[in-house]
Structure formats: C-alpha cells, structure tokens
C-alpha atoms as one frame of an Amber mdcrd trajectory, in Angstrom:
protein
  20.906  -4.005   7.183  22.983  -5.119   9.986  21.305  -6.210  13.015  22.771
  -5.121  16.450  23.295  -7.591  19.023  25.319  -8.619  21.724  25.762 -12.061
  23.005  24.050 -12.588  26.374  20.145 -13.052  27.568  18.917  -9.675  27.068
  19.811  -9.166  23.786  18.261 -12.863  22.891  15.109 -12.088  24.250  14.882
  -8.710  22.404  15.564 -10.192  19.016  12.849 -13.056  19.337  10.363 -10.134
  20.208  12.069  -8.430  16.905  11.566 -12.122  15.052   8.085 -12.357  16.564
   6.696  -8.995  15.346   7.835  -9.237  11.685   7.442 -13.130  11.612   3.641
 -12.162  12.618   3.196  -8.978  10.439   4.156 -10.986   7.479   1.626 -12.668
   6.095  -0.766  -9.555   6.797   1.749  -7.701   5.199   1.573  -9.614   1.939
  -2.186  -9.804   1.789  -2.681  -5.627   1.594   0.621  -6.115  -0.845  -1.972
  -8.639  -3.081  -5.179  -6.355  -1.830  -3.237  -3.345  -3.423  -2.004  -5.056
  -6.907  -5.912  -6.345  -7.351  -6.945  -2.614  -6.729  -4.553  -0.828  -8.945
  -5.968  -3.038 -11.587  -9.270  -2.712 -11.472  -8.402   1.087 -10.762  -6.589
   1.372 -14.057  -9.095  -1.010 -16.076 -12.194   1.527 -14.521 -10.307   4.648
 -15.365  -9.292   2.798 -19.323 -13.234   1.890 -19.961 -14.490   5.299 -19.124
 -12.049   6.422 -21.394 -13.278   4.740 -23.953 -16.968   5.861 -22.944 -15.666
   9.091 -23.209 -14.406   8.638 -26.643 -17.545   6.552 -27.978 -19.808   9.315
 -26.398 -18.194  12.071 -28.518 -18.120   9.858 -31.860 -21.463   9.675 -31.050
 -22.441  13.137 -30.714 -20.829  13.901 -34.279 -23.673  14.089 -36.445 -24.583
  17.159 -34.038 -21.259  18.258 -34.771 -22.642  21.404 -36.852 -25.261  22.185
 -34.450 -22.188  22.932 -31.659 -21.917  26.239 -33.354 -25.401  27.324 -32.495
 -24.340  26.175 -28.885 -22.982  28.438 -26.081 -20.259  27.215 -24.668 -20.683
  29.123 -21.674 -24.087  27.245 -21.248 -22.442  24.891 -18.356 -19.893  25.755
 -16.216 -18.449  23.218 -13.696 -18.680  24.966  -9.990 -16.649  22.347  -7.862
 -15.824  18.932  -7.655 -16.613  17.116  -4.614 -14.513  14.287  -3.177 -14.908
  11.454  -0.500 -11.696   9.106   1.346 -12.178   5.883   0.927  -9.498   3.353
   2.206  -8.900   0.409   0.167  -7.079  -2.005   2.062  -5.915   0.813   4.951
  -4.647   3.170   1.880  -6.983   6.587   1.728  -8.049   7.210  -1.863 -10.161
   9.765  -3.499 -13.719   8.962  -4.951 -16.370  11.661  -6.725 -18.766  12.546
  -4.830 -20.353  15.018  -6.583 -19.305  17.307  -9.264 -21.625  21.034  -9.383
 -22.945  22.614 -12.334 -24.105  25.895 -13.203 -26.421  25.786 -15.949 -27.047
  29.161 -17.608 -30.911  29.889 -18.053 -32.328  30.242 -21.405 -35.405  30.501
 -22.991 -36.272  27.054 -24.030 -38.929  28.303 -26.696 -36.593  30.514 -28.290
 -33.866  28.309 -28.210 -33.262  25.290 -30.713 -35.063  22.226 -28.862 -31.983
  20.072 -28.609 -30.762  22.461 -26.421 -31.496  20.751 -22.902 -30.203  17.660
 -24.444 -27.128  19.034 -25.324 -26.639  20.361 -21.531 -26.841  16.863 -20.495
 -24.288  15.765 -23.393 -22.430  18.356 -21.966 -22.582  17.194 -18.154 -22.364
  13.723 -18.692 -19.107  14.186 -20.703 -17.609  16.332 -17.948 -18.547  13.380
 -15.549 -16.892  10.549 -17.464 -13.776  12.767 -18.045 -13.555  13.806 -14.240
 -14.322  10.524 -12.965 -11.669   8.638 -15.493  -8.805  11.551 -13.749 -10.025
  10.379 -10.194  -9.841   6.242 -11.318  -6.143   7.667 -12.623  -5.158   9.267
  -9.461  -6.213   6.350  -7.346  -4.444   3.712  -9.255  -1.152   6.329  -8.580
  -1.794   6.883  -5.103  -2.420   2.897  -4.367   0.281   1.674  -6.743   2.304
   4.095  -4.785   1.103   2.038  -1.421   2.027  -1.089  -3.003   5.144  -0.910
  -4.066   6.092   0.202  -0.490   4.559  -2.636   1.017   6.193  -5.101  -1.688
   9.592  -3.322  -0.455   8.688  -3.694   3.646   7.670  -7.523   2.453  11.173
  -8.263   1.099  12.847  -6.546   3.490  11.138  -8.428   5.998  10.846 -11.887
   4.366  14.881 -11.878   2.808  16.719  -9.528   4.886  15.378  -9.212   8.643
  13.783 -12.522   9.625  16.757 -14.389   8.351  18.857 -12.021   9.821  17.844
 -11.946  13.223  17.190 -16.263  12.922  20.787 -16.077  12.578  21.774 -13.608
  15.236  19.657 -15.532  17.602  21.677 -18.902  16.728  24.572 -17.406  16.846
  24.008 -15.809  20.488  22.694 -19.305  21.324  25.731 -21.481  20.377  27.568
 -18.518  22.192  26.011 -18.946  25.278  26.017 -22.590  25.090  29.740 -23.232
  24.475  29.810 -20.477  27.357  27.851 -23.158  29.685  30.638 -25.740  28.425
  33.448 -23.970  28.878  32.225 -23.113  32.636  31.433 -26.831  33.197  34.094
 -28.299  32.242  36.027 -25.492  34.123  33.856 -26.445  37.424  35.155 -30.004
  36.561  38.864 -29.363  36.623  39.078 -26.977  39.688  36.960 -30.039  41.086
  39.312 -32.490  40.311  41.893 -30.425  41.232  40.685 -30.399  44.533  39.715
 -34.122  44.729  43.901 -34.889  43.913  44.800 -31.684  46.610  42.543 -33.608
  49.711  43.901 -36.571  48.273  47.696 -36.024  48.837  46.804 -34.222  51.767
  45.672 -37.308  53.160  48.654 -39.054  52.182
C-alpha cells in the first residue's frame, strides 16, 4: 500500500498522527489476535470431547439396543433451541442457552419402566450433539475473527508503520535540506551585498 504524502508540515504532522494510532493499536491488536487463537482452541477441543461423549454415550446405551424398538421415536421432539451472544475478546459468539423439549405423555404403568430413562437418554444425547454444533460454529466464527486480526497485525506491523517511518524521514530530510538550501541562499545574497556596499564605498 502506498502511502500519500507530500513534503511540507501538514502532511508531517498527519502521518505521525497516522504512525501514532497504529503504533498504539498494535500491541492491543496482537493480544485479541493471541486472545482469539487461545479461544478457537479450547473452542475446537470443547466441541472434539463432547463428541466423543456423544459417541461413548451411545456405545453405552447398546445393550438397550433391542429395547429401541419398543421405543417411540416420536416420544421427544426438540421445540427450539435457545441461544445467548457472548463476546470473547470483542468477537460476538453463540452459546446454548436452552434447548425445549416436548415430551409426549404416556402411561408410565403401561409402559415398559425404562421408559422415562430412555427420555432422558434421549434428551441428553440431543444436548451433547447440539451443544458440540454450537462449540463448532464458534471456533468458525472466532477463527474467522482471528485471522482478520492476524492480517490488520501484519499489515500494520510490516507494511504501514514502516511505511509511514519512512515517509516521515523522507519529508524530514526534505524539509531540512530545504532550510539549507535557503540559508546558504540568505548567505550569498548577504555577501553579495556586503561586496556591493563595499565597492560602493570605494
């Protein structure tokens, strides 16, 4: 990116507020960039154990495998899934709430007596499955986050704040052998005058 200047006071002053701003935003900057990476792990590790929780709980449930047939499936049905924001290091991300259940009545003396366990199975499975796809979509949405910020980092850190360090010098050895070249300018027309009054004299 090329960085617009022109060589005079103005536009010297306007680049060391430019300098200033990303010179202070930096290390701020790469703190949510390290905030982010620390999140999208523990994001992704969350989301990977309740995966396997999920797959334990069903091995678990297989000797009950044959009593599933006697089961209606219809027995729980999942209403809605509530979410919450929560920002992790200024990034909104989603987190369950609450997920709601219907649970179909039934007649618990003419029905097998496992049967209000295996609603619970059923609605603590759903939970570890939906709460593994929210972990997933986090990690997404603040892996998404960080690898902006890791691009606005080296943008600022190896393209700008060099590049306007070396606009700025550049203005300032500009202006300076300005200063020089209009002293030593004064000088001459001085001593051009000094010679003038002195042969005038003569």
């Amino acid at each position: 990116m090329a960085i617009k200047y022109q060589y005079n006071k103005t536009s010297l002053t306007e680049l060391g507020k430019q300098l200033k701003i990303r010179t202070r935003a930096l290390p701020t900057l790469k703190n949510k960039e390290s905030a982010l990476r620390a999140e999208v792990k523990h994001a992704k590790e969350r989301a990977e154990e309740l995966s396997q929780e999920y797959q334990k709980a069903l091995t678990s449930y297989d000797y009950m495998a044959s009593l599933w047939n006697e089961f209606d499936p219809g027995m729980v049905t999942i209403d809605g899934v509530e979410l919450e924001t929560v920002k992790v290091a200024g990034v909104k991300t989603p987190a369950l709430k609450a997920i709601n259940y219907t649970v179909k009545e039934f007649d618990a003396f003419a029905k097998p007596m496992w049967y209000g366990e295996g609603v619970e199975i059923l609605k603590n499975l759903a939970q570890i499955g939906i709460e593994s796809q929210i972990l997933l979509e986090k990690a997404r949405i603040l892996d998404y986050q960080r690898k902006k910020t890791t691009q606005k980092v080296n943008l600022y850190e190896k393209v700008q704040i060099p590049g306007y360090n070396e606009a700025i010098l550049k203005i300032k050895r500009y202006m300076e052998d300005e200063e020089n070249i209009s002293k030593a300018s004064q000088k001459i027309v001085k001593s051009r005058h000094a010679a003038e009054e002195e042969e005038q004299m003569q």
